[in-house]
C-alpha positions as CSV (number, residue, x, y, z in Angstrom):
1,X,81.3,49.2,97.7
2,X,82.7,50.3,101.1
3,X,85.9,48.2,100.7
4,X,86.4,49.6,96.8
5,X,86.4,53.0,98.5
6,X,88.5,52.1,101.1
7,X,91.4,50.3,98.9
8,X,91.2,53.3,96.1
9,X,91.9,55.6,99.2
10,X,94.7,53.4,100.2
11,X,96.1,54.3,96.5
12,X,98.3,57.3,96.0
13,X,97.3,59.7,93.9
14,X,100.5,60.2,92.2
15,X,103.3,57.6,91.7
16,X,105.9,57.4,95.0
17,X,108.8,59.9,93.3
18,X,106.4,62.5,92.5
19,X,106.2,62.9,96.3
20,X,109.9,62.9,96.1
21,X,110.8,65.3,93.9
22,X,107.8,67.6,95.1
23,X,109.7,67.6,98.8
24,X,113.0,68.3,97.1
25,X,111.8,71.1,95.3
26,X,110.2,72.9,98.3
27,X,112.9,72.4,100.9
28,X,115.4,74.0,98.1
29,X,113.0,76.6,97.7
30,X,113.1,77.3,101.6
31,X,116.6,76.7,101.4
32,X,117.4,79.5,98.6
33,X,114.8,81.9,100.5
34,X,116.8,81.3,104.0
35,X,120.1,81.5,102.4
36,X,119.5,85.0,100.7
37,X,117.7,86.4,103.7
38,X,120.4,85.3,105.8
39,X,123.4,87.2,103.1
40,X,121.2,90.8,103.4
C-alpha cells in the first residue's frame, strides 16, 4: 500500500502541456500587467 501511494504521487495530476500552457498563460498575464503599468 505504501509503494501504491508513493508511485500515484509520482503521477502528475494533469497531463505535461497543461503545466505548459498554464505557465504561458501567467507569465503573459504578468507581461500585459508590466507592459501597461510601465506605458502610464
Amino acid at each position: 500500500m505504501i509503494i501504491r501511494a508513493s508511485e500515484s504521487v509520482r503521477e502528475l495530476p494533469v497531463p505535461p502541456y497543461a503545466f505548459g500552457i498554464g505557465a504561458f498563460a501567467v507569465f503573459s498575464l504578468l507581461l500585459y500587467i508590466t507592459l501597461r503599468f510601465d506605458r502610464d
